[in-house]
GUBA-949461 format. One record per residue: x, y, z of N, C-alpha, C in turn; residue in three letters. Coordinates in pm, whole numbers, plus 50000, padded with zeros to 5 digits. Atoms other than C-alpha are relative to their C-alpha. Example, Ala and Ser with C-alpha at 12.3 -4.5 7.8 and 13.67 -1.06 7.14 Angstrom:
[[50089 49881 50000] [51230 49550 50780] [50090 50120 50000] 'ala']
[[49918 49881 49994] [51367 49894 50714] [49923 50109 50073] 'ser']
END
This chain:
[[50038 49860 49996] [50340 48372 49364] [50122 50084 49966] 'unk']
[[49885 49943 50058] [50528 48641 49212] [49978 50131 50062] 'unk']
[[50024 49841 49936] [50581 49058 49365] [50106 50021 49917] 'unk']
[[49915 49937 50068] [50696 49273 49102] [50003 50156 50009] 'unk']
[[50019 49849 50025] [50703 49638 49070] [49966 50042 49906] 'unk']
[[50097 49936 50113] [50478 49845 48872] [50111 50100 49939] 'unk']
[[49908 49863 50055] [50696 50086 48625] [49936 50047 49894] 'unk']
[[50078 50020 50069] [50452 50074 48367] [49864 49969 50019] 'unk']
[[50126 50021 49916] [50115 50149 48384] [49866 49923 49850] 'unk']
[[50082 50093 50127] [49892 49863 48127] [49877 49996 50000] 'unk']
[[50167 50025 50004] [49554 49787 48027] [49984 49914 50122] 'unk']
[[50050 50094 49909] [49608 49485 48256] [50011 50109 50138] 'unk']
[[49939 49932 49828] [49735 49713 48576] [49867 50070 50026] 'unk']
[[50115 49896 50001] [49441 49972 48504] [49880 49931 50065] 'unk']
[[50144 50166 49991] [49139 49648 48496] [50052 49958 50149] 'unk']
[[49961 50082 49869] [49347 49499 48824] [49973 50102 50100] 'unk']
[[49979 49904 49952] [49324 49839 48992] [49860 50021 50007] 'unk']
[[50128 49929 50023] [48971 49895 48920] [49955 49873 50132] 'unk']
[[50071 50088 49916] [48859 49561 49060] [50072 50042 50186] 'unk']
[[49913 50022 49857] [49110 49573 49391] [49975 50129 50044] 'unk']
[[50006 49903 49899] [49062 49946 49510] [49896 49964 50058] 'unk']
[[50097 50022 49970] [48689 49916 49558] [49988 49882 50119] 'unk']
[[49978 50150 49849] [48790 49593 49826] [50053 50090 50126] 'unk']
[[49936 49933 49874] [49004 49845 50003] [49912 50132 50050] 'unk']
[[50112 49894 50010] [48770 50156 49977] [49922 50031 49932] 'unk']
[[50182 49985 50065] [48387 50187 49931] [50027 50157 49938] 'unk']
[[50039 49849 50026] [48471 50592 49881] [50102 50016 49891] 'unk']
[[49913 49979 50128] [48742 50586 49640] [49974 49937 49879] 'unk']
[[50074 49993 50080] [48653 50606 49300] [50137 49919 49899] 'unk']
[[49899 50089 50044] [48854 50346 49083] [50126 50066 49915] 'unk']
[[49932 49874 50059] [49209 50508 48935] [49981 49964 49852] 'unk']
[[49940 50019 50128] [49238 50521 48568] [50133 50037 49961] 'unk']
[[49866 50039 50076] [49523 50514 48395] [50128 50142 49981] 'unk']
[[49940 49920 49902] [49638 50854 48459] [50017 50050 50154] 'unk']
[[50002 50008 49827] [49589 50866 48813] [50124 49899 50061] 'unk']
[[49914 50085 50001] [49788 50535 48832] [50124 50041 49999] 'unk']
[[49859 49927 50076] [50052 50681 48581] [50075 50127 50142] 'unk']
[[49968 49914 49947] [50098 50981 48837] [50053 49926 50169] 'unk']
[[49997 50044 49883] [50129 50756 49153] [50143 49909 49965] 'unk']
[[49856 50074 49982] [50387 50483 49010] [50106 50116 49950] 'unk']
[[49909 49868 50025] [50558 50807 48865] [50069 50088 50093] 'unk']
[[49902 49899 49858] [50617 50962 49210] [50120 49926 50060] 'unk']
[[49862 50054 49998] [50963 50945 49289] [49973 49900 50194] 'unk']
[[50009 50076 49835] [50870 50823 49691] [49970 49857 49942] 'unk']
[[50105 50102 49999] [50669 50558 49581] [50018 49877 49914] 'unk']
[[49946 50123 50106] [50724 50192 49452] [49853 49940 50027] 'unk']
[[50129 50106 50033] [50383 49994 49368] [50048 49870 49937] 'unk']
[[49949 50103 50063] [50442 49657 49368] [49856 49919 50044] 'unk']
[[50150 50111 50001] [50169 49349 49291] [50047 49934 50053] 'unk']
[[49930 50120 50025] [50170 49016 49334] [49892 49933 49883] 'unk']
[[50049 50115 50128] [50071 48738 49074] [49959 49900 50076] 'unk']
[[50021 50170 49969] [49916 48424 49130] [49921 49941 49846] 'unk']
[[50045 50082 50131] [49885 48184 48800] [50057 50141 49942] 'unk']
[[49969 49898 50109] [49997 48544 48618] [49879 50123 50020] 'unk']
[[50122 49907 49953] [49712 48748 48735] [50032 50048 50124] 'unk']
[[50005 49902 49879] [49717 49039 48974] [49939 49993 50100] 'unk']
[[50128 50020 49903] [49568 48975 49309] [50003 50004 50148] 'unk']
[[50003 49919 49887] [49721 49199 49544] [50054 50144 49973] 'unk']
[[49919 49881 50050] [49900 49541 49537] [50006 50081 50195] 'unk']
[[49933 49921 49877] [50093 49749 49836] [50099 50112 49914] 'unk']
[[49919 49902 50077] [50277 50086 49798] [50104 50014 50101] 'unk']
[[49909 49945 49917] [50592 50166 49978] [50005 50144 49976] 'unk']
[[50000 49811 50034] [50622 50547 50016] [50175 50017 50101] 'unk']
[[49827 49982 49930] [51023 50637 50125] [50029 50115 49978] 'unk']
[[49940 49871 50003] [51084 50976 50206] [50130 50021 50112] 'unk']
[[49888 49944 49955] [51467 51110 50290] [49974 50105 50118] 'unk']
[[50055 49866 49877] [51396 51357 50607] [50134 49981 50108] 'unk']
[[49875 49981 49922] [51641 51490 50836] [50071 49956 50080] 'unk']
[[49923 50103 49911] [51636 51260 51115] [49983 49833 49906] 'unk']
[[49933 50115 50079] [51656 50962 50878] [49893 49958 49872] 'unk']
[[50104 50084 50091] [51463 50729 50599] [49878 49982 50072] 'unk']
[[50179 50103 49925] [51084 50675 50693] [49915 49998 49860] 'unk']
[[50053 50129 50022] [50915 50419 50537] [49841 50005 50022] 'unk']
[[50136 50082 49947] [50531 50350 50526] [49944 49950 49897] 'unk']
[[50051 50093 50053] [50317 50136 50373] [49849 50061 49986] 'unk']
[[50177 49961 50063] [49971 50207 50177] [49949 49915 49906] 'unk']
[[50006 50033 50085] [49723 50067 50011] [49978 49844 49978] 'unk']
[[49964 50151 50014] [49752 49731 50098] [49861 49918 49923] 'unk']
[[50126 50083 50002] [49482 49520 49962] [49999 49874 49851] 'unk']
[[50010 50153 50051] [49430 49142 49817] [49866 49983 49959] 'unk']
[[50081 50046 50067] [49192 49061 49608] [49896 49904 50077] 'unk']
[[50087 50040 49926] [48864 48882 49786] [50053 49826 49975] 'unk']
[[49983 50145 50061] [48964 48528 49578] [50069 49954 50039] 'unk']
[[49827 50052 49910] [49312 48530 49703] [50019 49965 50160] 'unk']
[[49987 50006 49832] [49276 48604 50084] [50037 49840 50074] 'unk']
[[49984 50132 49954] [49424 48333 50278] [50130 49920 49965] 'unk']
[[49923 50097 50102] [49691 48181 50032] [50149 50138 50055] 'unk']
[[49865 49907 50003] [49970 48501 50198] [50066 50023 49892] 'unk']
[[50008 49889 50089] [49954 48739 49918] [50026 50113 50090] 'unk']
[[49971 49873 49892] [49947 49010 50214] [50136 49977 50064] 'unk']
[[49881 50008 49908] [50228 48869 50402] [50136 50003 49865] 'unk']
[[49879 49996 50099] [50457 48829 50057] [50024 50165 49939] 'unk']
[[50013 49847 50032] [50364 49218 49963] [50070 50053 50116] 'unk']
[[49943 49898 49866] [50466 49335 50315] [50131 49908 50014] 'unk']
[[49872 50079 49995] [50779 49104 50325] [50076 50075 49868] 'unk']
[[49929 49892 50059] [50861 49252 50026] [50079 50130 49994] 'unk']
[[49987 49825 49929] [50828 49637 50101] [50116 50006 50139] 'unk']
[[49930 49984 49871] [50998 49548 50446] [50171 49994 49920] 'unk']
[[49865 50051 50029] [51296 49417 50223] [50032 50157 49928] 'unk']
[[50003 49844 50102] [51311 49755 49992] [50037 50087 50104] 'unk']
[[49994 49891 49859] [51266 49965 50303] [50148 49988 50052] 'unk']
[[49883 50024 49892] [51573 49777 50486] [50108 50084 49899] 'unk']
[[49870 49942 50153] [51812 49861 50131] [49974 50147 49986] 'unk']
[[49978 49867 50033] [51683 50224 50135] [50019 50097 50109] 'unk']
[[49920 49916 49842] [51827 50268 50517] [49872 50032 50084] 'unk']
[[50093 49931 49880] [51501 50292 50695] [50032 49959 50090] 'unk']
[[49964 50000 49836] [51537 50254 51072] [49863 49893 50018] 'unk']
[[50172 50030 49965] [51119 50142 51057] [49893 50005 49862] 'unk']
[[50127 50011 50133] [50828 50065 50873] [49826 50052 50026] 'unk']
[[50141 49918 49924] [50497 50271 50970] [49907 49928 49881] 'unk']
[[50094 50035 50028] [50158 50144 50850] [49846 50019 50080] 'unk']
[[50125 49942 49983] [49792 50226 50943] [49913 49882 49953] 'unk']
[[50100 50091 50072] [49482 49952 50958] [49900 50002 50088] 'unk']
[[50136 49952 49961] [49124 50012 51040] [50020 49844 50081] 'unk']
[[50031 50142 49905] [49062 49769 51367] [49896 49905 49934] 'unk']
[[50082 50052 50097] [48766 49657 51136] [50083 49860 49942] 'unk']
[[49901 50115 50115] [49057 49455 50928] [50029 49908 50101] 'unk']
[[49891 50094 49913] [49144 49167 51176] [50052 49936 49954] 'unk']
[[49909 50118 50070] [49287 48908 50923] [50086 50121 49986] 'unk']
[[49854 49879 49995] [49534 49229 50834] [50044 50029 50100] 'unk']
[[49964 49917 49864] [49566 49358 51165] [50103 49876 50084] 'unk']
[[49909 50107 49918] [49663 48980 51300] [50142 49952 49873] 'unk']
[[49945 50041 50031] [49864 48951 51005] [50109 50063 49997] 'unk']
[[49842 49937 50005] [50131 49266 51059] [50022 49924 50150] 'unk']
[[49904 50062 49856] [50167 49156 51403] [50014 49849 49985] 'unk']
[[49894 50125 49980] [50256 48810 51317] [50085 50034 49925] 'unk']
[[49903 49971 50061] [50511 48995 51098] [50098 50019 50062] 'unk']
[[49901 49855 49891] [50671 49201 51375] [49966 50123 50034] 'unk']
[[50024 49854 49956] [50484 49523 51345] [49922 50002 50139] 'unk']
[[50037 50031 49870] [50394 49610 51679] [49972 50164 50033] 'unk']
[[50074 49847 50019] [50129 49878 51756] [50034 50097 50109] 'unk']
[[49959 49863 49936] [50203 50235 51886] [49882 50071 50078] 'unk']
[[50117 49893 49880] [49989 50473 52121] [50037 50124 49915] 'unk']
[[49973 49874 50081] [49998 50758 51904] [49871 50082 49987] 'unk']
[[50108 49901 50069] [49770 51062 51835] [50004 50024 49887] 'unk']
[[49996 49945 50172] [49656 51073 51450] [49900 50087 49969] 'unk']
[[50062 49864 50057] [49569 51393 51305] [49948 49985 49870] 'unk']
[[50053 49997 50178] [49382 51481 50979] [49909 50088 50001] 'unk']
[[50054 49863 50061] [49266 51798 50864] [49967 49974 49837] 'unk']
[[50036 50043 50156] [49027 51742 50582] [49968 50151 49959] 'unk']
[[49981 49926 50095] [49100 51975 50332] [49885 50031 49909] 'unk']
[[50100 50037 50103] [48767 51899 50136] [49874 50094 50090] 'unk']
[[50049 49917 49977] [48598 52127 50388] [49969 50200 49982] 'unk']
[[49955 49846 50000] [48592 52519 50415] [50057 50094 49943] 'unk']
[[49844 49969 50084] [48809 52675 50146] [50105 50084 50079] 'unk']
[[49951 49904 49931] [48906 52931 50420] [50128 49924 50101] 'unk']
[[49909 50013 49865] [49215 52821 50638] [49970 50086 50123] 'unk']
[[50000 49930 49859] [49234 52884 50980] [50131 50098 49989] 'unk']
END
């Protein structure tokens, strides 16, 4: 298995992208090729695959923003291909990112996974991630045009 980083966005990346979001979310609508372009283009953000045989058949994003009290680090996006599952494609993507993260001074690595996911969920915590008590907010924007 191979994890490379996306810098370049291809016919193949576009086709690999189409099939693999739709695994991670029923509501998101597959990216094309500018959408893509605009995501590996953001300076936070490294999209990296992995390969198996030469074919795409996972993808994770690191997102690394500079902020005052230090580097933070999270992880999006994660998702393995239905064919692959099993063969640690997930654990070589997040081993990855963790390694990137450590070289760009983060302190931590934040991540988010629907209790739904238990093969993901058992697979950060056999990593090390180790879950928080936290209150998560989200103000959907897609309502009201009016701010409060």
């Amino acid at each position: 298995m191979e994890i490379e980083t996306i810098r370049e966005v291809t016919d193949e990346v576009v086709a690999a992208f189409a099939r693999l979001l739709p695994q991670l979310s029923s509501s998101a609508d597959p990216p094309d090729r500018a959408s893509l372009g605009r995501v590996v283009a953001a300076e936070p953000n490294t999209v990296l695959v992995a390969r198996s045989a030469g074919r795409i058949v996972g993808t994770l994003t690191l997102v690394t923003v500079p902020m005052l009290t230090g580097v933070r680090c999270r992880i999006e996006d994660v998702v393995v291909d239905s064919s692959a599952r099993g063969q640690g494609v997930g654990a070589e993507l997040t081993t990855a990112a963790l390694r990137l993260a450590r070289e760009a001074g983060a302190g931590s690595v934040e991540l988010t996974s629907r209790a739904s996911r238990i093969a993901a969920n058992r697979l950060y915590q056999r990593l090390g991630f180790q879950r928080r008590e936290s209150n998560l907010y989200r103000y959907p924007l897609s309502g009201p045009a009016e701010l409060p």
